[in-house]
N, C-alpha and C positions, 0 to 999 in steps of 0.2 A: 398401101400402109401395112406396116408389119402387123403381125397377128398380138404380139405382145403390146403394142400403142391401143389396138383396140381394144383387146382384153383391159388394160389398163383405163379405159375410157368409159368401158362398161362399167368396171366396177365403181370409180367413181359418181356417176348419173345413179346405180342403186344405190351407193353408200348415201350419198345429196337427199334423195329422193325421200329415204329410209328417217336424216338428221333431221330433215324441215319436213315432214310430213306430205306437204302440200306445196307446190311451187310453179308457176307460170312459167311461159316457156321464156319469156325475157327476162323473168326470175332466175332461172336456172343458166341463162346462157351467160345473165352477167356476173355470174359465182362462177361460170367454166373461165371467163374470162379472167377474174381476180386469182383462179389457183391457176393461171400459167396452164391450163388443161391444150393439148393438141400446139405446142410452142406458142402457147398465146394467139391462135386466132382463132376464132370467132364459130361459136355454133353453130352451124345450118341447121335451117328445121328439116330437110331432107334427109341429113346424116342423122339428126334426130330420132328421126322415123324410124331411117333404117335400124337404128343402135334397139330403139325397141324391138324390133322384129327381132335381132339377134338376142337380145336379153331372153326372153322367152322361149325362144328355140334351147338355147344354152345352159340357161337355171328354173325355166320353170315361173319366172316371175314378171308377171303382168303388169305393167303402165297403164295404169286408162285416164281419161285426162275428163271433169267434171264439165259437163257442156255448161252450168249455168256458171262458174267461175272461171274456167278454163283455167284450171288448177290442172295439173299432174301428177299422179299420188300411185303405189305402189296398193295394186286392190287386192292383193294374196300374199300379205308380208309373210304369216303364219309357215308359208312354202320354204323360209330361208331358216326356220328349224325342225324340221320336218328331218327324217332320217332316208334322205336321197344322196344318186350321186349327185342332182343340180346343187342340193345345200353345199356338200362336201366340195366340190367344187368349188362355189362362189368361197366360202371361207379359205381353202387353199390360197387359190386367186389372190383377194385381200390379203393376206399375210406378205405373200412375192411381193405382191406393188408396194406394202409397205416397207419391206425388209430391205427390197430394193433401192429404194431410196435413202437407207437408211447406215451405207456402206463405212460411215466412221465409226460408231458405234456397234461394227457386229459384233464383237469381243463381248459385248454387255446383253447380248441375245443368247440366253443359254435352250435347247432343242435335245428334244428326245431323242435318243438313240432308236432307229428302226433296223429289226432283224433283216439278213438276205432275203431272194425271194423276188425282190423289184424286178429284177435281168426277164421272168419269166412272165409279168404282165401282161406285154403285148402279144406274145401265143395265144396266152389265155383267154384273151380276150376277142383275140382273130377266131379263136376254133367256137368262142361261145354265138361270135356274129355270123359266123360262115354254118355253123352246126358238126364242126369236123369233131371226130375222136381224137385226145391229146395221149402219148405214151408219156407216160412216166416216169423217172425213178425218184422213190421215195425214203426216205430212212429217218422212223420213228428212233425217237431218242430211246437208245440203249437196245434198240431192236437191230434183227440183218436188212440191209437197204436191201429193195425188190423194184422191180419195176411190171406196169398193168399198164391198158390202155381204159380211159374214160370216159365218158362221155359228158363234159364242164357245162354246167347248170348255173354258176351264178359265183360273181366274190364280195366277200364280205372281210371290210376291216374292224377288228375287232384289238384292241390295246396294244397299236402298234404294229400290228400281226395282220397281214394279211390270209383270207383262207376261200378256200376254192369248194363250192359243193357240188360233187358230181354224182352219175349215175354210174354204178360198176356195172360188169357183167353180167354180175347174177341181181339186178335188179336190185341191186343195194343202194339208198341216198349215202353218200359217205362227206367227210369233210375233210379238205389236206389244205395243212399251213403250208404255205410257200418257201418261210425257210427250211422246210426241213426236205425240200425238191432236190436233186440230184441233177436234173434233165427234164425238160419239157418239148414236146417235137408235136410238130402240128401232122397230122397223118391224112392219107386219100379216103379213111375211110366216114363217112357221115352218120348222121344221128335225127332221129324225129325230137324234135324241143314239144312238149306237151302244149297245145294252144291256152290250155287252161292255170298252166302253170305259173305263179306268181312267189317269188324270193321271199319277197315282205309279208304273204302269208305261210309261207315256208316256216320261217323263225318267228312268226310272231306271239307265238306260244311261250317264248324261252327269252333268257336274256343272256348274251354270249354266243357262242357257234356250238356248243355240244346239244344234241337235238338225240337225246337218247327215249327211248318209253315211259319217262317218268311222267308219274299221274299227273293232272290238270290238278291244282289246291288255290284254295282262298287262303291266300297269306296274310297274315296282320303280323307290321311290328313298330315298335315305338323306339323313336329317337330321341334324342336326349342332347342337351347345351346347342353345339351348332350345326347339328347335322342335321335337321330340318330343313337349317338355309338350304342348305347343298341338295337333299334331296329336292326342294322345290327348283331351283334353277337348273339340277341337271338331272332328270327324273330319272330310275332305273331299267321303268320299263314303260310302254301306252298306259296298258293300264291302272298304273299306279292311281290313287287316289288320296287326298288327305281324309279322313274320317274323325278325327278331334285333336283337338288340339287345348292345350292349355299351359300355364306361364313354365312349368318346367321338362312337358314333352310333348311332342305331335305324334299320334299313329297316322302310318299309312298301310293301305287295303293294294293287294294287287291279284290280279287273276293269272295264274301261272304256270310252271314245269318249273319247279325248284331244283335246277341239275346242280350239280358242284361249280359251273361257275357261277350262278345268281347267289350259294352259300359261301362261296368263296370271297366276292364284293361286299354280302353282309358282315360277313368276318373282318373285311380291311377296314370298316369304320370302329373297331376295338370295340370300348363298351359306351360309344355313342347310338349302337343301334344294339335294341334286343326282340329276337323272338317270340309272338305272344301265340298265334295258333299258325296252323296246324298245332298239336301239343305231342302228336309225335315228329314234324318237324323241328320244337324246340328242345325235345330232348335229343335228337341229332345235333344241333348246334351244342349243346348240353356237350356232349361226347365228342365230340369235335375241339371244343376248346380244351376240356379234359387233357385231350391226347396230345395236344399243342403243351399245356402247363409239363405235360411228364418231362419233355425235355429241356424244360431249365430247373 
């Protein structure tokens, strides 16, 4: 079976899983049967099995099936938004299967434009599995392109933008967008990956990819009409928090590094979100918007 039938099969069995909560295995074979799943024939509970085994290998997300009901139910939904690549994935995934099917109407599927940078993925990723040193060339906007060798620690997509964090030479963490690569070359030379080393504690101080020295702050600020909604369903950062709430604003509490891009995303909700402490944090936004008004 092609690899896209099955991926396509996968996703179906989590999506099912995900809408009915809970589902028997003749439950669910006679829903694979009614969506025409595998040209219409018939579920084996063997293929079954397997498809779990793969689902879990793949995203991350567990099947266990209730011995006193012999229900099926998905027991680490929580995992499918979580900031992995299995989430990132399974949602990817789900978009194809459905886009794919959906080949009359692509004209009415409007998609973000992503920067270059893709061509350079599978290097990246080869020298991060293998542990090899990647040479480079790089050229910062408005800067002279150069070229370095690094040693690739981890990627992270961040608005569109793909970004690479590596180790430099002189023991620098540094961070390189991918569009702005010139060349990436897989090299003989190798690297020790730190055993103790983890991406998602890496960044998890900060919200974006700039990981500069800024101080650790308790941030408070309040939202205002609908931007509540938005922070509750798509939160800015772990640990974000509601702390009050009432009919015409919510605060929220976050434990932080306030770099320019956490004030940058504050910024893009206008004056649905305001600054309440740090209070030299708000007089930076203070000065910030400031310098924003001179130019109109």
């Amino acid at each position: 079976m092609k690899s896209a039938q099955l991926f396509n099969q996968y996703i179906w069995i989590i999506n099912t899983l995900r809408a009915f909560k809970q589902l028997t295995f003749e439950e669910l074979s006679q829903k694979w049967m009614l969506d025409g799943i595998a040209n219409g024939n018939a579920l084996q509970r063997s293929s079954f099995n397997r498809h779990r085994d793969s689902i879990v290998n793949l995203f991350g997300i567990i099947i266990d099936c209730d011995l006193k009901t012999y229900r099926y139910y998905i027991s680490n939904d929580p995992a499918l938004s979580s900031d992995t690549i299995e989430s990132w994935l399974f949602s990817t995934l789900t978009v194809h299967d459905v886009l794919s099917d959906s080949a009359a109407v692509k004209d009415n599927v409007l998609l973000e434009n992503v920067p270059a940078g893709e061509e350079f993925l599978q290097t990246i990723l080869a020298a991060i599995k293998h542990c090899h040193c990647l040479h480079i060339g790089y050229k910062k906007f408005g800067d002279e392109g150069y070229e370095k060798t690094i040693c690739p620690y981890a990627l992270k997509l961040f608005h569109q933008r793909w970004y690479l964090l590596a180790r430099t030479a002189d023991e620098q963490m540094r961070v390189y967008a991918l569009d702005r690569m010139t060349m990436a070359r897989l090299t003989d030379e190798t690297f020790q990956m730190p055993t103790d080393f983890s991406p998602q504690a890496y960044f998890s101080e900060y919200y974006g990819v700039l990981t500069d020295d800024t101080p650790m702050e308790h941030v408070i600020i309040r939202a205002y009409d609908r931007t509540p909604n938005y922070l509750r369903t798509l939160p800015l950062h772990h640990s974000q928090c509601e702390v009050a709430t009432t009919d015409s604003y919510t605060d929220f509490s976050f434990h932080i590094r306030p770099t320019s891009d956490f004030l940058a995303e504050l910024l893009s909700h206008g004056d649905g979100i305001e600054v309440l402490k740090p209070a030299h944090l708000r007089q930076k936004m203070r000065s910030l918007i400031a310098k924003s008004l001179k130019r109109y």
